[in-house]
N, C-alpha and C positions, 0 to 999 in steps of 0.2 A: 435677241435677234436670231431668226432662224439661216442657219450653215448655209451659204451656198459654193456645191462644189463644181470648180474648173472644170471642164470638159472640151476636146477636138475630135476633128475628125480626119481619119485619114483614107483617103479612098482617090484614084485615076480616074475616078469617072464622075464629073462634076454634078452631072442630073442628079444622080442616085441621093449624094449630100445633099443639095439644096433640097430635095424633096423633102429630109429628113429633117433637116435643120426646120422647116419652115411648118411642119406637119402638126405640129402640138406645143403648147406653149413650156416649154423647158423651167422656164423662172417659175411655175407655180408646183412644177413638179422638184426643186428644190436648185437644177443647175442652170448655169452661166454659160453657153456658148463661147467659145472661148476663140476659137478660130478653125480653119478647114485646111487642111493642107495637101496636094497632088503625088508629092514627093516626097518618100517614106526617110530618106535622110535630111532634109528640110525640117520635116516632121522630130524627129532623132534629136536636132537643137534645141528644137521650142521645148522637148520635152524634159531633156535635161536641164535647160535653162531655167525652165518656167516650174517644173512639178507641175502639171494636172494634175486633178483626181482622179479621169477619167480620160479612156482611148477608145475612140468607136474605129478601126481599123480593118479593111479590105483586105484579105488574104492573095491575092492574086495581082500583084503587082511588077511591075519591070524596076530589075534592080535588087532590090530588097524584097519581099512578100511579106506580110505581113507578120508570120512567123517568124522571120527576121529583125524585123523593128523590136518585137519582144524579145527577142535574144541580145538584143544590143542595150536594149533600155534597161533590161535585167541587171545584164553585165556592169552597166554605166552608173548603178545603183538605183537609177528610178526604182519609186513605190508607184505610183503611177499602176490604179486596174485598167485592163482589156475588156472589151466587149469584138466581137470577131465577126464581121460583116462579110455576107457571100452570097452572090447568086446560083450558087452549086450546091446544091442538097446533097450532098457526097459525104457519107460513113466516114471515111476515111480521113478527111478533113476535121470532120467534128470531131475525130477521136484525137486529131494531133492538136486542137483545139484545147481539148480538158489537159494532155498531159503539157500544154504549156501554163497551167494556170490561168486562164481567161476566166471571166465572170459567166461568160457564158456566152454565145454561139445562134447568130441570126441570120433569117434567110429575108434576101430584098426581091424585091421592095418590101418596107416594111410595114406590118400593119398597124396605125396610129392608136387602136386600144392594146394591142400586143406592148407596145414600146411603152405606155404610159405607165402598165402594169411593170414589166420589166424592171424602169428608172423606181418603181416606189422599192422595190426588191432591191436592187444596189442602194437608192440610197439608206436603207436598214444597213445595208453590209458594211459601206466609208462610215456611215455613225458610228461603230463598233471599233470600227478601225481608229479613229476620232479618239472615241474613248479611252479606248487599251495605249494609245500613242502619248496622251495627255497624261497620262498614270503612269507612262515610263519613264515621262521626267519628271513625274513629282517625285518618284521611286531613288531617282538620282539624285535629288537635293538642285535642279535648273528649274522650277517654272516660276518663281518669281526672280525677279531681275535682282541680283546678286553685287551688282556695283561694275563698273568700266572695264577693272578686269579680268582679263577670260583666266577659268581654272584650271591650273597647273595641267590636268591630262589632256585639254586644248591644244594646249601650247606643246605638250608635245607630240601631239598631233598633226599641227603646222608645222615645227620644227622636221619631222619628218617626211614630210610633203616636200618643202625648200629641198632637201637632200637625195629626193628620188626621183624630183619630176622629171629627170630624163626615162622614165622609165615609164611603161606602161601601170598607169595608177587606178584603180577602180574605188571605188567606196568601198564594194564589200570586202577588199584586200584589208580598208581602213579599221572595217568592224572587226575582222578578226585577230587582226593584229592591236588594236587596245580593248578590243574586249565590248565591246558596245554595240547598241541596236542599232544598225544602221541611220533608224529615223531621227533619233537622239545627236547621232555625228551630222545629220541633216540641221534640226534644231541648233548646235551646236554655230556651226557655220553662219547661218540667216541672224543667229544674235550678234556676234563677236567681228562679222565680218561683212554684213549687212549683204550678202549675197549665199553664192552657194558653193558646193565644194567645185565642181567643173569651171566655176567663175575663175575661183581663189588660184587654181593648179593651170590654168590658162594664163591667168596674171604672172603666176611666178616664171613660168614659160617664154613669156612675150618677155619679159623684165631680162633673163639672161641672152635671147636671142638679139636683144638691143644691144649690150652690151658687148657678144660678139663679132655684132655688125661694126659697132664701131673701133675695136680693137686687135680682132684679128684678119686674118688675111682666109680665112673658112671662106669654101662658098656656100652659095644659099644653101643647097640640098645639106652639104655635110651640116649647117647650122639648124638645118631642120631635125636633120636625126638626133645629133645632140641633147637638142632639148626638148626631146619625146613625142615631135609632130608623127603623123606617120606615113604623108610623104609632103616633097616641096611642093605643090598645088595644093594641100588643105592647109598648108603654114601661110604660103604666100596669103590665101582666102584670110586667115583669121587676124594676121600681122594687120594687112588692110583695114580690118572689120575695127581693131581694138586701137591702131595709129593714125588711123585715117589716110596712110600712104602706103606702098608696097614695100618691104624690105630693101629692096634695088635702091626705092627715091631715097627710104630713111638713109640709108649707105651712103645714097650719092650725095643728099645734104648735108651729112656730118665731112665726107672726107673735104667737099668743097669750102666749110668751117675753118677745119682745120689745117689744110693745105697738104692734105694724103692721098694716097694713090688709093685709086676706086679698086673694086672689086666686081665682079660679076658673081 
């Protein structure tokens, strides 16, 4: 069966996308449409969540610019290529384009045989990528399933995780500190723990901010800093997202449980 790789889009200005999305048929040139997004930290979730293969991204945006999203998805350990979308023919751009690593560098609108050529061009580059990624766990003794469970440098790999999540955590902190390819600590994660590393260090997060909540007298901010959020509106956000309630209610239904004085 032939590869087919992940791809979004991320661009402010919705014509521009659907033009693109809609302009040539994506599935015969190898990828999957995957979704579009407005908002470059929107974008920033699905991308650490999800791993695409691919990021068609607007440089010129409010908030974050495009350059920015690569700087963060870098940081946040995505593999995840760029492709750098712009209607500004600007030297200066394309140069900060190459020295970010980008696939390479379009002017819109874009022209449907330009693009069709382009995607055969990447997808030559993710096959490559595919490959060399597939041999670096066979190199490590991981691409066949090994039994239920995870091998000893996993584990301490988790183990270290549990211990530092109050702290700002990156993947590539994780690679260099056991020695591993980042994609491999990727692989690593998606077997043993059926998600991914920002899932896992979210879990262990949310798991002691519970805890906490129900036992000490913290308030929310201080509870946030604690355990690594990086401030009380994106805990409050994600508390919500993974409990289905807001810290406050979680709060207020245990103490009402248990007949303890609330907290704010």
């Amino acid at each position: 069966m032939v590869k087919m790789y992940k791809v979004i889009f991320v661009d402010d200005e919705p014509w521009a996308v659907i033009d693109i999305m809609h302009t040539i048929s994506w599935e015969q040139s190898g990828f999957s449409v995957a979704g579009y997004y407005e908002k470059p930290r929107e974008a920033f979730r699905y991308i650490i969540e999800n791993q695409p293969d691919l990021v068609f991204t607007d440089i010129r945006m409010p908030v974050w610019d495009g350059f920015e999203l690569i700087r963060q998805c870098r940081e946040a350990g995505s593999e995840a290529e760029f492709v750098i979308l712009s209607s500004y023919s600007d030297f200066v751009l394309a140069k900060q384009a190459i020295r970010s690593a980008v696939l390479d560098y379009c002017l819109k609108p874009v022209n449907p045989e330009v693009l069709v050529k382009l995607l055969g061009e990447l997808r030559l580059i993710l096959d490559d990528k595919r490959i060399a990624l597939e041999s670096s766990y066979a190199s490590e003794g991981e691409a066949s399933p090994g039994g239920p469970e995870s091998p000893e440098h996993f584990d301490g790999i988790l183990a270290f995780v549990r211990e530092n999540y109050q702290n700002k955590l990156l993947l590539t902190q994780l690679a260099e500190r056991f020695n591993f390819n980042k994609n491999y600590i990727c692989y690593l994660f998606k077997k043993y723990t059926n998600g991914t590393f920002t899932a896992y260090l979210t879990g262990v997060r949310i798991n002691e901010a519970k805890r906490l909540l129900r036992s000490s007298g913290l308030s929310q901010g201080e509870i946030a800093e604690k355990t690594g959020f990086m401030d009380y509106y994106y805990f409050n956000k994600v508390f919500k997202s993974e409990c289905g309630v807001t810290p406050y209610q979680y709060r207020k239904g245990h103490s009402a449980r248990e007949g303890g004085p609330e907290h704010e």
